[in-house]
C-alpha positions as CSV (number, residue, x, y, z in Angstrom):
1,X,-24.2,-53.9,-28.3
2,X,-26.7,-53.9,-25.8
3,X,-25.0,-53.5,-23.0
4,X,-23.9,-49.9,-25.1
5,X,-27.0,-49.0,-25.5
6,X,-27.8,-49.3,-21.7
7,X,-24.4,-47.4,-20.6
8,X,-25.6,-44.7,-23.2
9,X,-28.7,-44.3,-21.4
10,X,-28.2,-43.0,-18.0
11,X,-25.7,-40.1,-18.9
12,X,-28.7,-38.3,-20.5
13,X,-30.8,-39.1,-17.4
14,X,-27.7,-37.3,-15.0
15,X,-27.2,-34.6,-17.0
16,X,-31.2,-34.2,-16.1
17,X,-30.8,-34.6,-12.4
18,X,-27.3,-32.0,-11.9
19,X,-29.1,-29.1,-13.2
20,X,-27.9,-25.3,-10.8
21,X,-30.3,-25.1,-8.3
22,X,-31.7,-21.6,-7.7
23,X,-30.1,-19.4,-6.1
24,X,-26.3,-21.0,-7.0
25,X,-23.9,-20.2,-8.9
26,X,-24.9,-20.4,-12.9
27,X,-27.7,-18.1,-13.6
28,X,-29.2,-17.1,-11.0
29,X,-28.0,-13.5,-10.6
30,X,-29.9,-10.3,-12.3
31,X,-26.2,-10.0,-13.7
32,X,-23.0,-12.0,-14.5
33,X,-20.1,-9.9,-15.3
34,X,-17.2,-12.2,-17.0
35,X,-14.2,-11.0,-15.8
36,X,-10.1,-11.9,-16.3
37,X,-7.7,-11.1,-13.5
38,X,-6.3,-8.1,-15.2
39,X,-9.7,-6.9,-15.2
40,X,-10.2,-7.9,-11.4
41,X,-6.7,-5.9,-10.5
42,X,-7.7,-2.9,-12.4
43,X,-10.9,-2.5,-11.2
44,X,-9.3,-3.5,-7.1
45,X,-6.8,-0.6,-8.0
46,X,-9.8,1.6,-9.2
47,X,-12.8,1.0,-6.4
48,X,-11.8,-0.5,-3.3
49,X,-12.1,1.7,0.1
50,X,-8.6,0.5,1.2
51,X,-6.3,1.5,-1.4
52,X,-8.6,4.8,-2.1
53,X,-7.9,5.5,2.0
54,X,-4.2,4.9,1.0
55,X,-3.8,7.4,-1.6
56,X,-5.8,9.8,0.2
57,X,-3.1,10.0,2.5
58,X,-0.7,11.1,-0.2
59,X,-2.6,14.5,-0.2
60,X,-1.3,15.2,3.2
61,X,2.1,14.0,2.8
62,X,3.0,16.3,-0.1
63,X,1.7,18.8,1.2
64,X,3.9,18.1,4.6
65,X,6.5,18.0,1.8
66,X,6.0,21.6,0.8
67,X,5.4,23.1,4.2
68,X,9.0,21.5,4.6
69,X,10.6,23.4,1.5
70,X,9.1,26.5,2.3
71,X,11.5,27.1,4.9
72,X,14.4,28.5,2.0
73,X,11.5,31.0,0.7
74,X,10.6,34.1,2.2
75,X,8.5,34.7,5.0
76,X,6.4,38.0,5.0
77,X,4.4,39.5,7.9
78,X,2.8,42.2,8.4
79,X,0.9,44.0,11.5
80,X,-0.8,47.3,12.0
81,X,-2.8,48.9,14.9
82,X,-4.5,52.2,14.8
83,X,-5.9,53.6,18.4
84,X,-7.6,56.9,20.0
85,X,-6.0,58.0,23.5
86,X,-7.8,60.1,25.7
87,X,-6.6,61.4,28.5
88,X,-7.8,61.0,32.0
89,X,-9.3,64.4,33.3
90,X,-10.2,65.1,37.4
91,X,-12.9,67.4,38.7
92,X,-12.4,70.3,37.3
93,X,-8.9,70.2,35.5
94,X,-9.4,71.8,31.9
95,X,-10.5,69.1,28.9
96,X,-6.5,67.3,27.7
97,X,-6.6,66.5,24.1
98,X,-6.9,63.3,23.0
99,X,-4.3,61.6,20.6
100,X,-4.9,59.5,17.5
101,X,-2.1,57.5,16.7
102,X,-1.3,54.4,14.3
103,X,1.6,51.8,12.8
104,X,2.2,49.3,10.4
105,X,5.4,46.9,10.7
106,X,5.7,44.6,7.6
107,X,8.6,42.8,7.6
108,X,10.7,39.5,5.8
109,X,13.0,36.9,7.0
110,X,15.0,34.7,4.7
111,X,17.0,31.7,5.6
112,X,19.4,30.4,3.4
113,X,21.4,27.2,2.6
114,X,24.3,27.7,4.5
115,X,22.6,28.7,8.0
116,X,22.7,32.4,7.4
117,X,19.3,34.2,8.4
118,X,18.9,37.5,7.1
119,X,15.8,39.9,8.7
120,X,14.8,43.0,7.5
121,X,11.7,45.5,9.3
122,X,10.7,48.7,8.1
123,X,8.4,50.2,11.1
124,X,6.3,53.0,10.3
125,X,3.8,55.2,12.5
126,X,1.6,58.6,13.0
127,X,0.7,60.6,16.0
128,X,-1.6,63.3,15.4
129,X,-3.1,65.4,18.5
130,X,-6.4,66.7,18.6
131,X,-6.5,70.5,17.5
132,X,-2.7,70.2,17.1
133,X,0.3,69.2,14.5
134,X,0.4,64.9,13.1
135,X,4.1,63.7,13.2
136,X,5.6,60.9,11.2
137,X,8.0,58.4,11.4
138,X,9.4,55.6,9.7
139,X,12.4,52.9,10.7
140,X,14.2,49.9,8.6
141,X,16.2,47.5,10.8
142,X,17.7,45.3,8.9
143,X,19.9,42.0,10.5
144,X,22.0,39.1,8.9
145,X,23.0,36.3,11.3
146,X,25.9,33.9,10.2
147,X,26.3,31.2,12.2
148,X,30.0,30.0,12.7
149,X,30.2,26.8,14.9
150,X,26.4,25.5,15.7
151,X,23.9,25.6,12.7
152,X,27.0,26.2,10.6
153,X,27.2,24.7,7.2
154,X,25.2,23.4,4.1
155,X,24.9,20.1,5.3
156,X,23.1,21.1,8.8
157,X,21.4,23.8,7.9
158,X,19.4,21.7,5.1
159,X,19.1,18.0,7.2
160,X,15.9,19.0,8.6
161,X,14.7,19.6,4.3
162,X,16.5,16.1,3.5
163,X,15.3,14.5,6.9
164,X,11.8,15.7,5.6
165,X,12.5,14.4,1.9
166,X,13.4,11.3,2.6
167,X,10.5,10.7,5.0
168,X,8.1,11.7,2.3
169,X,9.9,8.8,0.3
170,X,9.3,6.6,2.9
171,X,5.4,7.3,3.2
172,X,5.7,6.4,-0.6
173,X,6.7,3.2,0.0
174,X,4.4,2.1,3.0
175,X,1.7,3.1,0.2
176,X,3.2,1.2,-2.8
177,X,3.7,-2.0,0.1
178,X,0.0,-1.6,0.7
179,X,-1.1,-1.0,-2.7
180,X,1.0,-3.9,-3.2
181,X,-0.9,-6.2,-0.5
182,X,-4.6,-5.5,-1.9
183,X,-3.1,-6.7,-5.5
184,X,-1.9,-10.2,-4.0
185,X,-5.4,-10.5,-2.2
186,X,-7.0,-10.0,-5.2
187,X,-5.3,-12.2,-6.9
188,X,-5.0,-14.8,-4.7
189,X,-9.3,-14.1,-4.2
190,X,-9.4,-14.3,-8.0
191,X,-8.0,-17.8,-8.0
192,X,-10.3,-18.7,-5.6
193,X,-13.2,-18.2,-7.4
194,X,-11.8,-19.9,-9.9
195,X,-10.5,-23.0,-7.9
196,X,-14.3,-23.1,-6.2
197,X,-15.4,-23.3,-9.8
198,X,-13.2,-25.4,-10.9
199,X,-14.0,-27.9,-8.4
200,X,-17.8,-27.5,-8.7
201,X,-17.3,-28.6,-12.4
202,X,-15.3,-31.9,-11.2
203,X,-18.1,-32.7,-8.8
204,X,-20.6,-32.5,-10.9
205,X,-18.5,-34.4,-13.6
206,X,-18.9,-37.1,-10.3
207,X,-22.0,-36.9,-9.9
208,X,-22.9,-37.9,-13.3
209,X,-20.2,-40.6,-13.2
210,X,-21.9,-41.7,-10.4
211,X,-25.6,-41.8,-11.5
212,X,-24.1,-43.4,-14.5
213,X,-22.9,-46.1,-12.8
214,X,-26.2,-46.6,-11.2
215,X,-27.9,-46.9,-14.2
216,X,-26.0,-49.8,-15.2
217,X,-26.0,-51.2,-12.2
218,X,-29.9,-51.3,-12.7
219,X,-29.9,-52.8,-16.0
220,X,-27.8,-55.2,-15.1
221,X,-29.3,-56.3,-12.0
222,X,-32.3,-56.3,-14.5
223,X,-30.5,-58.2,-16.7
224,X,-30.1,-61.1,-14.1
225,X,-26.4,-60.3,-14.4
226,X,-25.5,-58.3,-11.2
227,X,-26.7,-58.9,-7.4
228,X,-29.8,-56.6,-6.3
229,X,-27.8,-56.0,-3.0
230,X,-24.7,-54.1,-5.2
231,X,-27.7,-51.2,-6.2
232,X,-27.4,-49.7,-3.1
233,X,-23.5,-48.6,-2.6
234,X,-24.4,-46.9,-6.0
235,X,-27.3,-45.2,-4.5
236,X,-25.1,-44.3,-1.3
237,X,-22.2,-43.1,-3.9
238,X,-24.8,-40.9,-5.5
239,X,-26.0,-39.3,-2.1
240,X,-22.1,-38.7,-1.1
241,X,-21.6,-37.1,-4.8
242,X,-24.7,-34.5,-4.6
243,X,-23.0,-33.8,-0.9
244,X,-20.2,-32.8,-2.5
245,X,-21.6,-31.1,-5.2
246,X,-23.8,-28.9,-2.4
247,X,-20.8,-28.2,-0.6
248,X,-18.4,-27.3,-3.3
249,X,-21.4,-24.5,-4.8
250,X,-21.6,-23.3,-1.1
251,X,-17.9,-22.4,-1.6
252,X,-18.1,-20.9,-4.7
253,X,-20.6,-18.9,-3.7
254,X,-18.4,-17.9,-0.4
255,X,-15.3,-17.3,-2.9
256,X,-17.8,-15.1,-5.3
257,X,-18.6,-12.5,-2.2
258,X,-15.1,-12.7,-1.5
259,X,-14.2,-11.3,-4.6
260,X,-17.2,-8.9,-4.9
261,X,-15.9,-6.8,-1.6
262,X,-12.5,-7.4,-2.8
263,X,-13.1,-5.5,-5.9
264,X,-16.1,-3.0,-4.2
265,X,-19.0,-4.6,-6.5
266,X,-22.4,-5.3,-6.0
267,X,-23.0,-8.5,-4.2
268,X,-25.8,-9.5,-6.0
269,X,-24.3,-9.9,-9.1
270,X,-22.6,-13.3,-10.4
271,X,-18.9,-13.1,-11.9
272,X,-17.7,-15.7,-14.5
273,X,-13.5,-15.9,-14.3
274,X,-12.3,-15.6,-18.2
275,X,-8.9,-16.7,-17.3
276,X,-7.4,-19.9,-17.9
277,X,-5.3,-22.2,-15.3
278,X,-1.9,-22.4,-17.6
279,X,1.3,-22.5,-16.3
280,X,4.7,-22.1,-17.6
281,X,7.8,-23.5,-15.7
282,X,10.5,-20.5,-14.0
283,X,14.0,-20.3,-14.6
284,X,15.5,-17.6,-12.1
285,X,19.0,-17.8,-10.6
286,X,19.1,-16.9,-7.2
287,X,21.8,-13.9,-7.3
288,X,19.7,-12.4,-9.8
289,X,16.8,-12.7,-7.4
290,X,18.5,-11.5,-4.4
291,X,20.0,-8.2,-6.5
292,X,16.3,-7.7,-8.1
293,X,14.7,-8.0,-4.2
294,X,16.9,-5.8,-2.7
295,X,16.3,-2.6,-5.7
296,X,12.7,-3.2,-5.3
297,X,11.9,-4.4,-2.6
298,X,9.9,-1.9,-0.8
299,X,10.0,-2.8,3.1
300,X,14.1,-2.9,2.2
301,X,14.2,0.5,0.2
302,X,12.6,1.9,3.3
303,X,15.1,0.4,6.0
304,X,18.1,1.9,3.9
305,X,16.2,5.2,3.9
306,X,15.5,4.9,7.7
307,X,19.7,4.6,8.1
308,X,19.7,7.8,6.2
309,X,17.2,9.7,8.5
310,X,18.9,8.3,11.8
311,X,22.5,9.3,10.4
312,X,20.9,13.3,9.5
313,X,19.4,13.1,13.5
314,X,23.0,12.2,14.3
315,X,24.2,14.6,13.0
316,X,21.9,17.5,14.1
317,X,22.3,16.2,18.0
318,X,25.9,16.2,17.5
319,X,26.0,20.2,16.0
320,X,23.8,20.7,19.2
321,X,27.0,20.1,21.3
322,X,29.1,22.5,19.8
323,X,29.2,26.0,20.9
324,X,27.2,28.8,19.4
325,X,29.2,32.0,18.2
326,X,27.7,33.9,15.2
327,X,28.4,36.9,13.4
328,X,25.9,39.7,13.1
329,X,25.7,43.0,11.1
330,X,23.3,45.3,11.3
331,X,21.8,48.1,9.7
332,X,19.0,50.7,11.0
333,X,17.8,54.1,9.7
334,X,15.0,56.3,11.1
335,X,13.8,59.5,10.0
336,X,11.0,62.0,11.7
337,X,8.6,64.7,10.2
338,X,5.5,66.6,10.1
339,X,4.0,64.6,7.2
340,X,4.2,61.7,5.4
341,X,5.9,62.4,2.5
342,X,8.6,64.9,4.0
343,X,9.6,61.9,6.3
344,X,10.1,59.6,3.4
345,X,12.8,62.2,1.5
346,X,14.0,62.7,5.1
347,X,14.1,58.9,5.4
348,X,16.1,58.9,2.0
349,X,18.7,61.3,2.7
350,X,19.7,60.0,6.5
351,X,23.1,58.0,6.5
352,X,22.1,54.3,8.2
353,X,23.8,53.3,11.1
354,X,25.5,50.5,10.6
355,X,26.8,47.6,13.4
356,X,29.0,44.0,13.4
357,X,30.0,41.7,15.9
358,X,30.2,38.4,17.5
359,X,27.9,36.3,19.8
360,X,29.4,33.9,21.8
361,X,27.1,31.4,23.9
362,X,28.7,28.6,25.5
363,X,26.5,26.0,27.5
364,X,27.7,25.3,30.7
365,X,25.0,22.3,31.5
366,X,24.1,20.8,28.8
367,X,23.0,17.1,30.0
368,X,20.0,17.5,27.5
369,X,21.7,18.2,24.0
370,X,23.8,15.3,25.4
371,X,21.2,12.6,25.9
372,X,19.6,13.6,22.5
373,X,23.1,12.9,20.7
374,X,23.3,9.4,22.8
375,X,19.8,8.8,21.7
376,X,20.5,9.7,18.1
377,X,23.6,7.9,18.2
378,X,21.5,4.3,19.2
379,X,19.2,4.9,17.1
380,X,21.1,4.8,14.0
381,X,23.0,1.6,15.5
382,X,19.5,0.1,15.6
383,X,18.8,0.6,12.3
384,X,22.0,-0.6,10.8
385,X,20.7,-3.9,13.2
386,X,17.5,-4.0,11.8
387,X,18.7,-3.4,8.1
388,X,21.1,-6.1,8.7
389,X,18.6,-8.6,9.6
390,X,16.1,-7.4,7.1
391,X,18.9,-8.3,4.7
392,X,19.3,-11.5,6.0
393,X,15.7,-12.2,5.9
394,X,14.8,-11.1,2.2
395,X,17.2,-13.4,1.2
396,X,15.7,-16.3,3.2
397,X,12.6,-15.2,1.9
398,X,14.2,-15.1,-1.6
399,X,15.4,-18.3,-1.1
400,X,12.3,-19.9,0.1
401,X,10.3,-18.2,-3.1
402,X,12.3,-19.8,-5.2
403,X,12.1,-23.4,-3.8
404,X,8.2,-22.6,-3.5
405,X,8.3,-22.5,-6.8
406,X,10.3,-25.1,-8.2
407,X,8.6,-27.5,-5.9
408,X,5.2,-26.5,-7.1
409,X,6.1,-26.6,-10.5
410,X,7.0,-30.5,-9.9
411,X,4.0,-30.9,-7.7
412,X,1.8,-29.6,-11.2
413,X,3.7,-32.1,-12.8
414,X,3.1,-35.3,-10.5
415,X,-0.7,-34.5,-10.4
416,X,-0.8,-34.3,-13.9
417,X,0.6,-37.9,-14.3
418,X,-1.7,-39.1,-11.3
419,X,-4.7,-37.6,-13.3
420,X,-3.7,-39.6,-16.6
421,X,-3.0,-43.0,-14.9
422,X,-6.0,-42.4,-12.5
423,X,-8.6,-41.9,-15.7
424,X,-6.7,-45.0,-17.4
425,X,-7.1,-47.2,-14.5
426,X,-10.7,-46.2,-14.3
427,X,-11.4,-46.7,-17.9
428,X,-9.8,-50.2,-17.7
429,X,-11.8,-51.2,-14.7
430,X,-15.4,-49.8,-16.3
431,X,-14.7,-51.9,-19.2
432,X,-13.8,-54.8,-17.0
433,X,-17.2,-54.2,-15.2
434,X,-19.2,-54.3,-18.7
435,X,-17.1,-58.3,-18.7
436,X,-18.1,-59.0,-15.3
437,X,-14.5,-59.5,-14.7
438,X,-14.9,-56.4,-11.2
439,X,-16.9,-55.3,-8.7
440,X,-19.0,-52.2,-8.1
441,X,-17.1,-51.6,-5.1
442,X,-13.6,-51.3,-7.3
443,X,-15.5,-48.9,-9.7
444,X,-16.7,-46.9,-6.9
445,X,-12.9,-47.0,-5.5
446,X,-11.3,-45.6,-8.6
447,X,-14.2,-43.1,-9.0
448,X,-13.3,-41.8,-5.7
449,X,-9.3,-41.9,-6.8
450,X,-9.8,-40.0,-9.9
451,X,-12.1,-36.8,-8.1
452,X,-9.0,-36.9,-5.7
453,X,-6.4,-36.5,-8.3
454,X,-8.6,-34.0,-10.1
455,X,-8.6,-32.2,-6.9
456,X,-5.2,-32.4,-6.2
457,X,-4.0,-31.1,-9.9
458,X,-6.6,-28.2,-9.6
459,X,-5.2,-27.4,-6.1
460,X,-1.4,-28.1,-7.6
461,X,-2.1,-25.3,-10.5
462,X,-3.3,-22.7,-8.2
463,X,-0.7,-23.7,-6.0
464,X,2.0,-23.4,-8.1
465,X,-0.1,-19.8,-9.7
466,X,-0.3,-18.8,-6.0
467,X,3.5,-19.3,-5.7
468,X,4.9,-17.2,-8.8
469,X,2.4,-14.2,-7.4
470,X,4.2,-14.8,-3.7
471,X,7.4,-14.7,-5.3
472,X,6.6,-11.5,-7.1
473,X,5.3,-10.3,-4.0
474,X,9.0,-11.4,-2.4
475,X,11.1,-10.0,-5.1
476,X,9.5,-6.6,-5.2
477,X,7.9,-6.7,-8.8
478,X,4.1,-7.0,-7.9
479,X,3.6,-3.6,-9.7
480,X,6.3,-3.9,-12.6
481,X,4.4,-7.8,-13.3
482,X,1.1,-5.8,-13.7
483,X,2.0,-2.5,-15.1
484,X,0.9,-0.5,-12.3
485,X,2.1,3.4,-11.4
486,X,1.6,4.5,-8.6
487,X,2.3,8.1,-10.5
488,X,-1.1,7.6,-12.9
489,X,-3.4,6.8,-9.9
């Protein structure tokens, strides 16, 4: 019973000596913000620089986009010039009268689907001479070009649009990949701070183990009972435990500013992690994993739309070869008068003139249109490579996420044994201790076993944590896991 009351003692003395110094972790800060991961993504998603940069860049990209579909709209111009002519007059010729003259051309062009481009003028002007009469005119010149070999066709005459389209959805991707990226930092900067934690509670948990154990040394050396020689591995296991303890609050601290940038927060504020380590074991087959990588997958969406791109350029260079022969019609009217409102009936009442034919233009030396198909033509064969071994690759990857996985999960599961036997064996030698029947130095052993099992099951749950968000990460899902559109932001 005594002997009780002494190992009572010295826990309430530890827990006075392992108090947060200032300036640490644990109250120190003007403000502590508790925060879950959900929380920490959210807010990531919401205020940090690089994924604001990121979707920035999507304002320039649709707008590319649009520039790109305006081609099938019409284009309207429109130019007009008004001007005084004097003429010149020698030494002593009479005074010439001057002429004020003007014009105005508006005009539209339309291209459409199918490679036919249809232009239509209407030119209109006045001339009026000092002193004398003002004359009118007015012109409409209009001109559809149908292309019958090169440029011919729906499917060339739009590949630029697609070419365009698909490159827009490729942009899309490299921002959901990096949108993507700053979630798994976050996360894995999340855990951090709460592994750092974590381990700050199981040295201090040491250190009062440890000053404990000194106690009892003391009162038993007191008692006559122990050697005065044994007090001072307990005093040197003390020092090495407040070490510890000093150097796993330095990394908390390093994880908390980690975070705080991370997530675009003050640095001066502390931030208490809400979550809890739990883990559930995963059951995923692997052809279901390799089917759900390569439909999400980002990186892999955007190497199949690359193949698409190279196969339009293909296409284009190849049209390039072919000879150019289009039909053109034509139709023009012009009408002439005094004023302006006699030209227009005059305008109205003249027959057009009307005009078709065929324009033939055959390259005789045409080594350039040739290199671009040969270029075009490697360049989709170097895609279909890289696809190919991007395939290949994501299902390594696939492969090597799921055996991440799986041996993590057993990992969790070993170190939670070790920790059980570990605080057993610990236990049973403490008690063997209080019988005299072990040494200080075997305590002192199993202490150390038990902060390194501790350490290894924390290390084993982010671990295994780390590896379902990697996997995630692998498989394409990052966004789907946290219910994140792109779309909303």
């Amino acid at each position: 019973m005594l002997l009780a009351a002494l190992l009572a003692l010295p826990g309430q003395a530890a827990r006075a000596q392992v108090p947060s110094p200032p300036g640490t972790y644990g109250g120190a800060f003007a403000e502590t913000k508790r925060i879950s991961l959900s929380e920490a993504v959210a807010l990531m998603l919401r205020d940090n620089r690089t994924v604001r940069s990121v979707l920035l860049s999507r304002i320039v990209d649709d707008f590319n986009l649009r520039v790109a579909e305006d081609q099938f709209n019409p284009q309207y111009s429109l130019a007009a010039s008004v001007g005084r002519n004097q003429p010149q007059r020698g030494p002593g010729d009479p005074r010439a009268r001057g002429t004020l003259a003007g014009g105005w051309t508006p005009s539209v062009s339309l291209a459409l689907p199918y490679g036919t481009q249809i232009q239509a003028t209407a030119r209109g002007g006045f001339a009026r001479r000092e002193g004398g009469s003002t004359s009118f005119d007015q012109a409409l010149d209009l001109t559809v070009l149908q292309p019958l070999l090169r440029g011919a066709g729906s499917d060339i005459a739009t590949a630029s649009l697609e070419i365009s389209r698909i490159s827009r959805r490729v942009q899309a991707l490299g921002t959901e990949r990096s949108v993507v990226s700053s979630i798994v930092l976050a996360i894995q900067s999340y855990r951090s701070l709460m592994q750092s934690m974590e381990q700050v509670r199981i040295a201090e948990d040491s250190l009062r183990r440890a000053v404990d154990l000194m106690g009892v040394n003391r009162q038993l050396v007191t008692a006559g009972r122990l050697a005065a020689v044994e007090i001072v591995q307990s005093e040197a296991n003390v020092a090495r435990q407040e070490l510890s303890l000093l150097t796993a609050r330095n990394a908390l601290d390093a994880a908390r500013l980690d975070l705080l940038q991370i997530l675009a927060l003050d640095v001066g504020i502390g931030l208490t992690p809400t979550e809890t380590l739990t883990a559930e074991p995963l059951k995923l087959e692997l052809a279901r994993a390799l089917e759900t990588a390569r439909a999400n997958r980002s990186d892999y969406r955007q190497a199949n739309l690359l193949v698409e791109i190279a196969r339009l350029n293909l296409n284009l260079a190849e049209d390039g070869l072919r000879w150019e022969l289009n039909a053109i019609a034509n139709l023009s009217t012009t009408a002439t008068d005094r004023t302006f409102t006699s030209t227009l009936r005059r305008f109205g009442r003249t027959e057009p003139g009307l005009g078709f034919g065929l324009e033939l233009r055959i390259p005789i030396s045409n080594l350039s249109d040739q290199a671009r198909a040969v270029s075009a033509r490697i360049a989709l064969q170097q895609q279909e490579l890289a696809l190919r071994d991007l395939d290949q690759r994501l299902e390594v990857q696939v492969r090597n996420g799921l055996r991440q996985v799986d041996i993590s999960w057993q990992s969790l599961r070993l170190a939670e044994q070790a920790v059980r036997l570990s605080e057993q064996k610990l236990d049973i030698e403490r008690q063997r201790l209080r019988a005299g029947r072990s040494t200080n130095f075997q305590v002192v052993t199993f202490e150390d076993d038990l902060v390194r099992t501790r350490t290894e099951l924390l290390s084993s749950r982010i671990g295994y944590l780390n590896a379902l968000t990697s996997l995630d990460d692998v498989l394409g899902t990052t966004l789907q896991t946290w219910g994140v559109r792109l779309e909303a932001m």
